[in-house]
C-alpha positions as CSV (number, residue, x, y, z in Angstrom):
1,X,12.3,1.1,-20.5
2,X,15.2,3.4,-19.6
3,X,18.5,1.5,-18.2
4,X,20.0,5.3,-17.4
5,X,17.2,6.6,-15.6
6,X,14.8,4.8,-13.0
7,X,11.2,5.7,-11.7
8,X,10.4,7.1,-8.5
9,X,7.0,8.9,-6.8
10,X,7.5,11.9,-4.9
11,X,6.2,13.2,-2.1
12,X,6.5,17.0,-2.8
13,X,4.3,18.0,0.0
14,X,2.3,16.8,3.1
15,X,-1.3,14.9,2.1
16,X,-0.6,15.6,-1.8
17,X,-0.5,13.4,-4.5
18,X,2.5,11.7,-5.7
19,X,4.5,13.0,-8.6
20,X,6.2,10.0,-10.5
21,X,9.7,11.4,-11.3
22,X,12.4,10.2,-13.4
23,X,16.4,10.3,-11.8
24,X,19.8,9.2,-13.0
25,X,20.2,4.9,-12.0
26,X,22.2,4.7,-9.1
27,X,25.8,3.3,-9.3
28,X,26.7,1.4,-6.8
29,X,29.4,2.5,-4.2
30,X,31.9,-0.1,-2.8
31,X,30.5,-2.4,-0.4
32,X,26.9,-1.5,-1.4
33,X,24.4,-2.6,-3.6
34,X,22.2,-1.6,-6.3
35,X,19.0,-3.5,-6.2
36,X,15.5,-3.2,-8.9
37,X,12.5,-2.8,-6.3
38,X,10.5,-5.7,-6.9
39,X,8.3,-5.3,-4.3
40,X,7.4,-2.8,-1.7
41,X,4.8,-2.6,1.0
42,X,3.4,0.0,2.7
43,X,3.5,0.5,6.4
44,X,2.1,2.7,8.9
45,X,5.0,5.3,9.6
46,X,4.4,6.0,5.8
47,X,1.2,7.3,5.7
48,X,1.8,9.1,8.8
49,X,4.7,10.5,6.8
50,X,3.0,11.1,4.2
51,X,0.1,13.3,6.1
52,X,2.7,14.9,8.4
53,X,2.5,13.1,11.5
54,X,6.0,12.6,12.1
55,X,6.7,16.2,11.2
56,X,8.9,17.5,14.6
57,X,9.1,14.0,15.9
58,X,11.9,12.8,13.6
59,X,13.8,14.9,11.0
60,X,12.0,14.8,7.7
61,X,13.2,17.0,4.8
62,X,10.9,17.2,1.9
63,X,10.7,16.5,-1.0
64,X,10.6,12.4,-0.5
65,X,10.7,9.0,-1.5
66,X,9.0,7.4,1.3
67,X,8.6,3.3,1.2
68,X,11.1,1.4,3.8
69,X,9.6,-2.0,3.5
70,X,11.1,-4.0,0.8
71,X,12.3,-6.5,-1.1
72,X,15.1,-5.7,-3.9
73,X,16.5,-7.7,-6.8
74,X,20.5,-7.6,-6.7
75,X,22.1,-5.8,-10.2
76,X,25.0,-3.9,-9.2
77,X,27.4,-5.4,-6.2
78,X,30.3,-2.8,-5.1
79,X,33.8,-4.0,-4.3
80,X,33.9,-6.0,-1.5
81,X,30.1,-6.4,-0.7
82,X,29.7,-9.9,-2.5
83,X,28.3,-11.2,1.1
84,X,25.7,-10.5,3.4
85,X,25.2,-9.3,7.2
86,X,24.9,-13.0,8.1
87,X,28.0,-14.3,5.9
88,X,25.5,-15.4,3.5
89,X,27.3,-15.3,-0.3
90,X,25.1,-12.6,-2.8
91,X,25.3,-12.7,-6.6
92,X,23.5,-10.3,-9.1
93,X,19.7,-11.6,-9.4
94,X,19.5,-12.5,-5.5
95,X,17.2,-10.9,-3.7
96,X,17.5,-8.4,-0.2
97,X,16.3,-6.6,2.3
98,X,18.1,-4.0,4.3
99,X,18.5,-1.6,7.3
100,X,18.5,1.7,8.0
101,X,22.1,2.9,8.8
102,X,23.3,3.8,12.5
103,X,26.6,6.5,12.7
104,X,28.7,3.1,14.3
105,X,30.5,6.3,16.4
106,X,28.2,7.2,19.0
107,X,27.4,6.2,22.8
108,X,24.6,4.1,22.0
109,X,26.1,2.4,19.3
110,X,29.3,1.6,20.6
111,X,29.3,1.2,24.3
112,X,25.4,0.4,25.3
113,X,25.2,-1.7,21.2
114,X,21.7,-0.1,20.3
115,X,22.3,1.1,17.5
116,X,18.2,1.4,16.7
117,X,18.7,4.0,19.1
118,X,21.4,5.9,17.6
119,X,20.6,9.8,17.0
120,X,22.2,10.1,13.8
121,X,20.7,6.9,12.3
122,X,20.2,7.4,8.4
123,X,16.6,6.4,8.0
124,X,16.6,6.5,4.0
125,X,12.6,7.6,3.1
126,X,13.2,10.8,5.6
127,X,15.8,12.5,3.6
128,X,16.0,14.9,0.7
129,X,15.4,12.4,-2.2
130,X,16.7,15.9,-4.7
131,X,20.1,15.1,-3.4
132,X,22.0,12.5,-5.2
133,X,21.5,9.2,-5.5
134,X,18.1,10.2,-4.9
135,X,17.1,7.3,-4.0
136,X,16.2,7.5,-0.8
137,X,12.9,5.6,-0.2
138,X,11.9,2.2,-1.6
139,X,8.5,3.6,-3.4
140,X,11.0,3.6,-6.9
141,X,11.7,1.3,-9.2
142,X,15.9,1.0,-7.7
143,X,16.6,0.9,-4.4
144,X,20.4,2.2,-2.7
145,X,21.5,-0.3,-0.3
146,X,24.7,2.2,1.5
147,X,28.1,0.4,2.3
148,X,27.4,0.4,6.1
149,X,23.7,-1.0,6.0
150,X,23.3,-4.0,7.0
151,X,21.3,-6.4,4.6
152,X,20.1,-10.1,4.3
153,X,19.6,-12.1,1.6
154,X,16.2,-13.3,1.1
155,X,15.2,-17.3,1.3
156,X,14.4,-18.7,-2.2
157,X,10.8,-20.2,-0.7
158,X,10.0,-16.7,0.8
159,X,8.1,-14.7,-1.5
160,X,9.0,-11.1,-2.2
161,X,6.0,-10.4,-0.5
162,X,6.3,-11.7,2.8
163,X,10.2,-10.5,2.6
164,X,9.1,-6.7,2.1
165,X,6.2,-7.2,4.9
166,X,8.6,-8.9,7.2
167,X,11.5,-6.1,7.0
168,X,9.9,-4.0,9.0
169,X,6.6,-5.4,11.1
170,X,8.2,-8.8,11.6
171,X,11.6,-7.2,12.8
172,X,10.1,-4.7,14.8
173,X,8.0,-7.8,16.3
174,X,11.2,-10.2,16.8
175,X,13.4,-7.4,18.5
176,X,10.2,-6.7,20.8
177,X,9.8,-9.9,21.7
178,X,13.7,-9.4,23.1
179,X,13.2,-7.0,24.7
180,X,10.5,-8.6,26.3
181,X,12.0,-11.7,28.0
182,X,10.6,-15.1,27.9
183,X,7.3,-16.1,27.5
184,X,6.0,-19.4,28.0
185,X,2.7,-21.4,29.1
186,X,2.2,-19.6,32.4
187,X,1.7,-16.1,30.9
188,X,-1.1,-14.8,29.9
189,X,-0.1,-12.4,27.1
190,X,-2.3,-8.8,25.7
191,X,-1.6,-7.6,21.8
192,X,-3.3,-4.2,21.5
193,X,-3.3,-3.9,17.9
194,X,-4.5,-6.3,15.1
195,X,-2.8,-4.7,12.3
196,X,0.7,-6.1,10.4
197,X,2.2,-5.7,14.3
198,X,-0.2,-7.0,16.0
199,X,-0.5,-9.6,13.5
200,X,2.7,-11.0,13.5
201,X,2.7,-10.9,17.0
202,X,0.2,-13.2,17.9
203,X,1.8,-15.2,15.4
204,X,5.0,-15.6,17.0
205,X,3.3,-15.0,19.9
206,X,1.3,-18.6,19.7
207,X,4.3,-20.6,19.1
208,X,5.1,-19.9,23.1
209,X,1.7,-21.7,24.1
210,X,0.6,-18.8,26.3
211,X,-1.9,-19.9,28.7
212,X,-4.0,-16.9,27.4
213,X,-3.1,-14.7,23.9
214,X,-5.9,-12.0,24.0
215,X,-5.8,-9.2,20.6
216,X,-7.2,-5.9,21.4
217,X,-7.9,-4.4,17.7
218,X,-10.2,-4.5,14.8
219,X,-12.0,-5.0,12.4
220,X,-13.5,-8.2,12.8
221,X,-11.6,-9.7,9.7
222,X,-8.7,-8.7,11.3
223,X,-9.5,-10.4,14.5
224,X,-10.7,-13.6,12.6
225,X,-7.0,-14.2,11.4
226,X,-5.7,-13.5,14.6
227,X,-7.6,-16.3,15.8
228,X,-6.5,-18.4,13.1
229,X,-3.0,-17.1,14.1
230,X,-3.3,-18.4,17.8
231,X,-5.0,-15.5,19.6
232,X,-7.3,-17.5,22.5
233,X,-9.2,-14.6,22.6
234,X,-10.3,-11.3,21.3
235,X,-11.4,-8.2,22.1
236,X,-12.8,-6.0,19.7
237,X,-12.3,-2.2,19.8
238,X,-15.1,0.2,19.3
239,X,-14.2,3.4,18.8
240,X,-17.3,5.0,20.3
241,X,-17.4,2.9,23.3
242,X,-16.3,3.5,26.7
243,X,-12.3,2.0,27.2
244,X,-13.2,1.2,30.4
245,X,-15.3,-1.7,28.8
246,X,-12.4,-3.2,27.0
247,X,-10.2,-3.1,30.4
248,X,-13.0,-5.2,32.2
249,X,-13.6,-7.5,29.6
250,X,-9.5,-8.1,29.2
251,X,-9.5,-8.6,33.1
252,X,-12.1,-10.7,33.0
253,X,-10.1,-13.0,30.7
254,X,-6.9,-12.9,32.5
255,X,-8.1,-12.8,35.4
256,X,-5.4,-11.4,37.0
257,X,-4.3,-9.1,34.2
258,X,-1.6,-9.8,31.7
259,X,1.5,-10.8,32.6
260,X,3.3,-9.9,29.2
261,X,1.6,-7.3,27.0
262,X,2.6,-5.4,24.0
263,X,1.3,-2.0,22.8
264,X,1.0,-2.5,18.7
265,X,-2.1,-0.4,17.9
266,X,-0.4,3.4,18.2
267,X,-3.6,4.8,19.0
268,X,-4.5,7.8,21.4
269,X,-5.1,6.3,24.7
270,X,-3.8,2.9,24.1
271,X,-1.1,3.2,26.9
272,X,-3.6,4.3,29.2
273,X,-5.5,1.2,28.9
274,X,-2.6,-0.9,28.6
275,X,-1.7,0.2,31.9
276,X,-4.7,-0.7,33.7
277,X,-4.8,-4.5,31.9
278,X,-1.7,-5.6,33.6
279,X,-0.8,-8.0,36.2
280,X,1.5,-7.5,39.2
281,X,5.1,-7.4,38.3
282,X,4.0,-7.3,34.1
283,X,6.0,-6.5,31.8
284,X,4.6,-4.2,29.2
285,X,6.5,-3.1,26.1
286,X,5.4,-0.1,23.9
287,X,6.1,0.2,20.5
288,X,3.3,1.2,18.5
289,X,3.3,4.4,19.4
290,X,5.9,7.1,17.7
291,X,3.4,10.5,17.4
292,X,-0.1,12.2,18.7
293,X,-1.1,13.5,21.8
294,X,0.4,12.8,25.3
295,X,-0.9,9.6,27.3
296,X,-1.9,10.3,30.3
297,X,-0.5,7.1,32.5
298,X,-1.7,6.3,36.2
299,X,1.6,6.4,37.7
300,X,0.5,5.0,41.2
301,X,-0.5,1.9,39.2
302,X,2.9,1.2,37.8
303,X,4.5,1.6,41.2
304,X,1.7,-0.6,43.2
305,X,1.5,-3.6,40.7
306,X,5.6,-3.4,40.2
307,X,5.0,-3.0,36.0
308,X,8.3,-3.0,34.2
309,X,7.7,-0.6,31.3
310,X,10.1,-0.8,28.4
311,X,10.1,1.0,24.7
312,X,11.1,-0.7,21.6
313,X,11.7,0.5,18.2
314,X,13.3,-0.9,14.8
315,X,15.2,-4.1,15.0
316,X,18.5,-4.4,14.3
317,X,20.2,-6.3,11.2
318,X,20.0,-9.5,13.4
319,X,16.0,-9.4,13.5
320,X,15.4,-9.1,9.5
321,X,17.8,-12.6,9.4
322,X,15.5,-13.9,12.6
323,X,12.2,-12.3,10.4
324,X,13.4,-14.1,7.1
325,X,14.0,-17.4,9.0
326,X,10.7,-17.1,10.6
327,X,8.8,-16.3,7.2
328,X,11.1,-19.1,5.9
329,X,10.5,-22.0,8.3
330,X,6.5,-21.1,9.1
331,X,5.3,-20.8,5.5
332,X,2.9,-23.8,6.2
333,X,1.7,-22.8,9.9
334,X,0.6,-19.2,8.9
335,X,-1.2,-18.0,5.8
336,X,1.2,-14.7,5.2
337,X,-0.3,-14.1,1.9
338,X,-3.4,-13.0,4.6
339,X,-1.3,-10.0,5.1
340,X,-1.3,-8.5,1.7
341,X,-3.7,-6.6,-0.2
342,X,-4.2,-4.9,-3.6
343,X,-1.2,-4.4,-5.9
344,X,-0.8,-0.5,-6.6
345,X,1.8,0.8,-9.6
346,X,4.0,4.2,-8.1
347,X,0.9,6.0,-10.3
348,X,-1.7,4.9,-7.5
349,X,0.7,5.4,-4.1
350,X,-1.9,7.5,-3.0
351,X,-4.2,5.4,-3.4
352,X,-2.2,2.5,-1.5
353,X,-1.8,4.7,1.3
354,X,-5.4,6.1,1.5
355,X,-6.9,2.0,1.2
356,X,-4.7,1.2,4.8
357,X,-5.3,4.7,6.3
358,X,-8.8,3.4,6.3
359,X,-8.1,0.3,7.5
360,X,-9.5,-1.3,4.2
361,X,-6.2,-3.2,3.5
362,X,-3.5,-4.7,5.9
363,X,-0.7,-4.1,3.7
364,X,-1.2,-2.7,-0.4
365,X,1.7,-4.3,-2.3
366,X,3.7,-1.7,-4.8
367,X,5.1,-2.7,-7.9
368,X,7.2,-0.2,-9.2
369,X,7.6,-1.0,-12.5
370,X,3.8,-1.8,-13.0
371,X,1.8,0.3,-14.9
């Protein structure tokens, strides 16, 4: 095995295979990293990458290394980055995850601190992976953590894994549940979605004691482990059936409607119904949804029944420490192996991505440097 060159598979064009492509091993910069990949996991945004969904709704400039969910061994530490976002001491052979990188100079990340919302955010698997270090996404056998991305060092007990899973799902999942407010044994609480958002949702979710914690989702193996997970109730979604059906048979459960809901699913028409399952003065935060069609929303609905509708995206460098707490500190309460399905080498991306576009795995596991 080369120590000059490292592995990588390319996304050359929308919907194609892969091509597994060989590029100088980064060096690291000071206050960066250079990490081995040891494992990576696909997520949604990368098969909607990959087949040209996000094409006009962020900037993507092909060719690609797509992969942002990950879990990286330490070998080269820059000058000065011999500690973590949280303080936390890092030596060759520990293991990170990391963020995507805001500008630090703009409105949103200096006077209103969002920096997920920043403009100019680098979001690695996006750009030009020809361009030097070329290491963009994390589908590779090395992984480029920049000087000014935040990263966290990964618990011993939490396996690489749960880490990659939990770098983006989980984070996404803690920062919504911010941006949520609090939730506690009064509310009755909606998850569309029973994917790795959803998922993780109800999982956190249950450690509230809702009075109520119904999943909108599918497939029924899916649902089963949300149940395991704390869901009181689910509702399963048939894609043929009238929507209508799932909105009565959610308000039947609530009675009143939810009075926290979160839309996970990113489906066409899932705001739509999301709308019409909430209680008076609801909260209801969307963050499944980056592409597709409009969503037609009743407006008149959100004015009469005082729904407080919020978007959430990313986390910031904050939620992957909360995430790797969480996975940490709930090893034994939740099954998170569940979560993972077949291992894949960069060879058989396509096939990875293919297995949870078809919803026949929750999240394939990629080992870069397995044959």
């Amino acid at each position: 095995m080369s120590t000059t060159t490292g592995r990588a598979a390319v996304m050359e064009d929308y919907g194609a295979e892969f091509t597994v492509r060989e590029f100088p091993r980064p060096v690291a910069e000071p206050g960066g990293l250079v990490v081995e990949i040891d494992v990576a996991t696909v997520c949604g945004s990368d098969v909607h990458a990959w087949q040209g969904h996000l094409a006009g709704v962020l900037p993507i400039s092909p060719p690609l290394i797509l992969g942002h969910e990950m879990t990286g061994r330490v070998v080269e530490i820059g000058a000065g980055a011999d500690v973590d976002s949280a303080g936390q001491d890092l030596r060759v052979g520990d293991r990170v995850v990391w963020a995507h990188t805001p500008c630090g100079r703009c409105h949103e990340c200096t006077v209103e601190r969002q920096p997920v919302l920043c403009a100019r955010r680098y979001i690695g698997y996006l750009n030009d992976c020809s361009v030097p270090p070329h290491f963009t996404g994390t589908f590779a056998e090395y992984g480029v953590v920049r000087p000014d991305a935040g990263r966290i060092r990964v618990p011993d007990t939490v396996e690489s894994g749960w880490a990659s899973a939990g770098s983006c799902a989980l984070r996404t999942v803690v920062r919504a549940l911010s941006v949520a407010g609090p939730v506690g044994p009064e509310d009755t609480v909606v998850v569309q979605g029973a994917g790795p958002l959803g998922l993780f949702a109800t999982a956190l979710l249950s450690l509230h004691d809702p009075r109520r914690l119904v999943v909108v989702g599918g497939p029924e193996d899916r649902l089963e482990l949300a149940r395991e997970w704390g869901a009181t109730h689910t509702v399963p979604v048939d894609p043929d059936a009238d929507p209508a059906g799932r909105v009565d048979e959610v308000l039947g459960i609530t009675g009143r409607g939810a009075s926290v809901a979160f839309e996970l699913a990113g489906a066409p028409g899932v705001v739509t119904e999301g709308v019409r399952m909430m209680a008076r003065n609801g909260r209801y935060v969307v963050m499944g949804t980056l592409g597709g069609p409009p969503q037609p929303v009743h407006v008149a609905t959100l004015v009469s029944r005082g729904i407080t509708l919020r978007g959430s995206m990313s986390g910031e460098i904050g939620d992957y420490h909360t995430a790797m707490g969480v996975l940490d500190r709930y090893r034994d309460r939740f099954a998170w192996d569940r979560l993972l399905g077949s291992t894949y080498g960069l060879e058989h991306l396509a096939d990875a991505m293919s297995a949870m576009r078809r919803m026949d795995e929750i999240k394939p596991v990629i080992r870069p440097r397995q044959g």
